[in-house]
N, C-alpha and C positions, 0 to 999 in steps of 0.2 A: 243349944244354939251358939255356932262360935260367936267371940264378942269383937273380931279381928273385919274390917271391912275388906272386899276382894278390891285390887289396883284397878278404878276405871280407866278409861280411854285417856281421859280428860286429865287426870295425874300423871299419866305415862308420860304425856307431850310435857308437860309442865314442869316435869324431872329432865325428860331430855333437853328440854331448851336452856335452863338450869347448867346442865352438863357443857352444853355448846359454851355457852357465855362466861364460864369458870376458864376454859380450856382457851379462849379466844385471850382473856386477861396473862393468861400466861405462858402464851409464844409474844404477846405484844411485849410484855416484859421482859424478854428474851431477846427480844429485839432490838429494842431502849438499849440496851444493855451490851450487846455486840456492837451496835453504830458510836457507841462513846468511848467504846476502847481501843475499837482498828481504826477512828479516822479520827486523824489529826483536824480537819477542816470539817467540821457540821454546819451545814445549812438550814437554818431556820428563816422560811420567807417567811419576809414581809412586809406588810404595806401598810399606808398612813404615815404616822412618827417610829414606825420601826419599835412598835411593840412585840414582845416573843412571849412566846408560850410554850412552857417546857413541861412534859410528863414527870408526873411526881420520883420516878427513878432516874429522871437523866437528870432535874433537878437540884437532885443531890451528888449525882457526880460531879454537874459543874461546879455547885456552889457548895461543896463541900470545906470544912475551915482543915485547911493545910497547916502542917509544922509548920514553924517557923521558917528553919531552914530547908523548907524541900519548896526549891525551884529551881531552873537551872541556868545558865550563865553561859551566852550565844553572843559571838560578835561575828560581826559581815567582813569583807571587805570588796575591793570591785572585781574580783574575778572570783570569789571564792568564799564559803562559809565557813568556819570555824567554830565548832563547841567543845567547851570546855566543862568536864564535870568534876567533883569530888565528892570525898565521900558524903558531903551531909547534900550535895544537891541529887534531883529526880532532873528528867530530859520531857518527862510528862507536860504539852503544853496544848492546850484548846484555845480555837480562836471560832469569830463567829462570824459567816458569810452571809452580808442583807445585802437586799436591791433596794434603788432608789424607790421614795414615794408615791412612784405612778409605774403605769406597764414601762418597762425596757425594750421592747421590741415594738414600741410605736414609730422612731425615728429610723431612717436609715444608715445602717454602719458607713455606706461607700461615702468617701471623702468628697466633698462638694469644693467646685474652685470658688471661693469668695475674693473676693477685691478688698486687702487689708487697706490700703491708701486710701480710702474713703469708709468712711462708719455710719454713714447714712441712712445706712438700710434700715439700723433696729434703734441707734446709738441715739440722734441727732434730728429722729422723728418726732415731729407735733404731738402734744395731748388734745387730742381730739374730744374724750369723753369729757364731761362736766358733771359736777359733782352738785347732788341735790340736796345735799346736807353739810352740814362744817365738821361732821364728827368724821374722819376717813375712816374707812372700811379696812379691818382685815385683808390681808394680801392672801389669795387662793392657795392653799396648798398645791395644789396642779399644777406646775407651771411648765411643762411639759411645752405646751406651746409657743413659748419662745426661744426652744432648745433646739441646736444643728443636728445633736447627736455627733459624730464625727468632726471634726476640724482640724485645718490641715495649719502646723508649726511652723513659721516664716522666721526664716535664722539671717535671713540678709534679702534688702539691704537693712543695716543697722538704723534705724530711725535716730532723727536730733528731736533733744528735748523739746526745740519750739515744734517742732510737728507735732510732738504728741499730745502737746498742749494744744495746737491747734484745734489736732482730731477730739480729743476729749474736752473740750470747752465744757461739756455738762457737769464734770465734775467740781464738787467744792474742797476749799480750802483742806490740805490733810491728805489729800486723796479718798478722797469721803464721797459716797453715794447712796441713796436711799428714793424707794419708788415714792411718787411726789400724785401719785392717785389711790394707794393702797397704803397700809401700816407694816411693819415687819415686826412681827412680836419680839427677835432675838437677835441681837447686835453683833456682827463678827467682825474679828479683828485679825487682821492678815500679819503675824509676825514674820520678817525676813533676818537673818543672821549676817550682816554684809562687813565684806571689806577687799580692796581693789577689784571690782567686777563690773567696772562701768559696763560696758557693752550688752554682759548680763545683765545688768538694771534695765535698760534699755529695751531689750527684745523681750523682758518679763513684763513691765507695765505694758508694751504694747501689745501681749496675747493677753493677762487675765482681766483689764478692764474689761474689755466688752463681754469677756468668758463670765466675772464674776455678774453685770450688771445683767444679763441674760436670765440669772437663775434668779432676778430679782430680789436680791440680798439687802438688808442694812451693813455697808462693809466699808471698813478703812486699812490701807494698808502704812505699816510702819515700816521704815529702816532701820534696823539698828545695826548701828557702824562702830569697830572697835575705834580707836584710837591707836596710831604708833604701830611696829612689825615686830611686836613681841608671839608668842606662841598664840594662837587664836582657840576663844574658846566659846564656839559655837551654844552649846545647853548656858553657857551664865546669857547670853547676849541674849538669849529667848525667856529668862528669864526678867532681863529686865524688860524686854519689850511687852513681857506680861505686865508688871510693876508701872510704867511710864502708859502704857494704854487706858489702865485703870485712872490714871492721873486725868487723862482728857476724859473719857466716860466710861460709863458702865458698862461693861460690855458682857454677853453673855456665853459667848464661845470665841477659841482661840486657835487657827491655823496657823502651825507654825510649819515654815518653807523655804526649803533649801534654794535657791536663786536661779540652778540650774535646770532646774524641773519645770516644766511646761505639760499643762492635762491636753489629754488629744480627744476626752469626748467630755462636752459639757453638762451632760447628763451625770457626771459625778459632782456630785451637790456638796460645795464648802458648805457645811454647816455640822452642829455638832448631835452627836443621837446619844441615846441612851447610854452607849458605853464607850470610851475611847477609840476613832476612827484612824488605822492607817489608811493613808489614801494613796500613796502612791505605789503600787500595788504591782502593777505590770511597768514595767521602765521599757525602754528598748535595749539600752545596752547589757542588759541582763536577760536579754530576748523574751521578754514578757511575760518571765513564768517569777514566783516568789523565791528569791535566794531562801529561806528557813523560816520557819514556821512563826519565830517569835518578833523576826525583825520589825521595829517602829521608828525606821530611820527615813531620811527624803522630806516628804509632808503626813501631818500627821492632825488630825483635829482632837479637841481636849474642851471639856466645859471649863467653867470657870468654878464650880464645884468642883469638881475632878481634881482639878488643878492644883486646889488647897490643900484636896485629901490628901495629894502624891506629893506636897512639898515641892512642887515643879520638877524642874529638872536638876540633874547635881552639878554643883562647881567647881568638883576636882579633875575635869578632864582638859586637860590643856595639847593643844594638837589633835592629829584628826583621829576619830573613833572610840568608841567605846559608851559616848552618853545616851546615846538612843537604848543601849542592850541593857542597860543601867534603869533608865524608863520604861521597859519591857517589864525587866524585872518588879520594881515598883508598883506597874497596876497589875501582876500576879499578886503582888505580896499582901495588897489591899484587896482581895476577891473582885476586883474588876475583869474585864475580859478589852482583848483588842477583837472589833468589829472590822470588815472589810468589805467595799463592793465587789463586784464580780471583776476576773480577769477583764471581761472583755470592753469592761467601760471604764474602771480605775487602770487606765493610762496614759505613760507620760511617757516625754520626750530630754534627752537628759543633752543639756546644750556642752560641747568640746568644751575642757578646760585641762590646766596643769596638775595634775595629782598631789594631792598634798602627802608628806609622808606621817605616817599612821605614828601615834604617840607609843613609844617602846614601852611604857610601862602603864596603859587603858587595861590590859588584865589584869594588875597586881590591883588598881583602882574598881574593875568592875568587880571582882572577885570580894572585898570589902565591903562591897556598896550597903548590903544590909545592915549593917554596922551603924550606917551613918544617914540612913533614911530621915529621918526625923530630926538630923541636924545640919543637913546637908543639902541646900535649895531655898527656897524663897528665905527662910530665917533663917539662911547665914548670906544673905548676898548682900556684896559689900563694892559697892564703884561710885565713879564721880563724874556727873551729870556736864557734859563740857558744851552741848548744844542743842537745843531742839528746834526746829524751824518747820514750816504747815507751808509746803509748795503746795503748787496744784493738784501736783501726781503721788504726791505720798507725804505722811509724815517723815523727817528726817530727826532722827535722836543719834548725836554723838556722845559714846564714852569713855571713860579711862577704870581698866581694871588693874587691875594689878597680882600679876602668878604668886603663887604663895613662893616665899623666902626659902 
């Protein structure tokens, strides 16, 4: 009697299924595995707080621990991108494409005419509900419903300060706003880098008040003004309006914002996600597509964790360019990732000004930058505090830096 059983029915399917599901594991692997090498832009949706979820192989490509020196060294400017390699850098750079916290295609794109000379509509309206307890409630994740989607940039006429003051009566001392029938769990602090751009000041408080109070934010925004027409240096001035923010309170994210930028759909959410947000993504004068892959220059959101990891920004770039490709670099070099909304909703409006001309030696600086990570930013920043004053419309912080000798 053989002692070997013949293959039932019932083993046959049980081995073929077996087969199917071995074979399915290993084209998905395959797959993983193509989509992380030919696209520079992977999209991971999601929704809620912009949590991701990566397959155990692409896992490890993103977060894989890099050499030291393998990253590479990109600088913009306004017509044109520019990469620079050598030999110890790679060109290899991944970024991560989220959507906002609720559907994107609830609002519609076409541009609605709204009446900026009055804010009555959402700004300057009654609190109607009343509140049946003393402990405030949580503010809804959703807030979709008080979003335009689309809104259209008003470049003239130039408002005066008492009008804006007028129009925003709701707001407090600082330029400080926060919903006053819900909680906001996370504080943002709107950093701006300024000096001579009145009119800019002007046409930026009067689009992002109502833009930020929309998304229902805890937010304040800061000035920080150089002092004097020495070389301007944009990444120290955002450094200290990190440093001087924390001095009034705790804040828990940090938009930092070129003056000239204006968002055109409100549906891109100032707030800070999981991993370092470039927000301004689509410009017009760059006709709405991304200059290069690793740019984090314009507006950019950064936790206040983050922030300490990356030593902020560096203090050696005096004149325009090079600190943003420098901050690129940094949260490569710390396994961070830059996140971005979609083309069609991270955009912005870039208001006419004079070009400044680009500092002739931002390479020879970006090019070193790894050198000096860890000494170069929050714990080496060195200026002198000449005035802070709490208007209606913003904090105003004046300083005095001084270029290195």
């Amino acid at each position: 009697m053989p002692t070997w059983c013949p293959i039932t029915p019932y083993k046959g399917l049980f081995a073929l299924v077996l087969i199917f599901i071995l074979l399915e594991y290993f084209f998905n692997t395959i797959s993983d595995t193509k989509s992380a090498l030919f696209f520079n832009a992977t999209k991971f949706p999601t929704h809620g707080r912009e949590s991701q979820t990566y397959g155990p192989l692409l896992k490890t490509l993103l977060f894989k621990n890099n050499k030291i020196n393998n990253y590479n060294i990109t600088a913009g400017n306004n017509n044109s991108s520019t990469t620079r390699n050598t030999n110890n850098y790679t060109t290899y750079f991944n970024y991560i494409v989220t959507e906002p916290p609720f559907l994107t295609n609830t609002l519609s794109n076409s541009t609605t005419n709204f009446d900026f000379s009055s804010t009555t509509e959402f700004e300057n309206a009654s609190v109607t509900r009343v509140l049946n307890s003393t402990v405030i409630p949580l503010c809804p994740d959703d807030v979709s419903s008080n979003l335009r989607g689309r809104i259209p940039v008003v470049r003239s006429p130039v408002p005066t300060v008492q009008q804006l003051e007028k129009s925003f009566a709701w707001l407090k001392p600082g330029g400080h706003w926060q919903p006053d029938t819900c909680r906001v769990l996370k504080k943002v602090a709107i950093i701006i880098p300024f000096r001579c751009r009145g009119e800019h000041l002007l046409l930026f408080l009067q689009h992002m008040h109502p833009f930020l109070k929309r998304q229902q934010l805890d937010y304040t925004i800061f000035i920080v003004e150089q002092e004097g027409d020495g070389a301007f240096n944009r990444a120290m001035l955002m450094n200290i309006g990190y440093k001087e923010a924390l001095a009034v309170r705790d804040f828990d994210c940090f938009i930092f914002h070129d003056i000239d930028l204006l968002p055109e759909d409100d549906r891109n959410l100032y707030t800070c996600p999981e991993q370092p947000r470039h927000m301004s993504v689509a410009v017009d004068i760059f006709k709405y597509k991304l200059p290069y892959p690793a740019i984090f220059g314009g507006v950019s959101a950064i936790s206040k964790e983050h922030f300490k990891l990356l030593n902020g920004f560096s203090n050696s770039f005096w004149g325009w360019g090079g600190e943003d490709d420098d901050m690129s670099n940094r949260i490569r070099y710390h396994h961070l990732f830059i996140s971005r909304y979609p083309l069609t909703i991270a955009r912005y409006t870039m208001l006419t000004h004079k070009k400044d001309k680009p500092s002739p030696n931002r390479y020879d600086v970006l090019k070193q930058g790894q050198k000096r990570f860890d000494k170069d930013g929050l714990n080496s920043l060195k200026y002198r505090l000449v005035q802070k004053k709490f208007t209606l419309l913003y904090t105003w912080i004046l300083v005095s830096i001084d270029p290195p000798s």
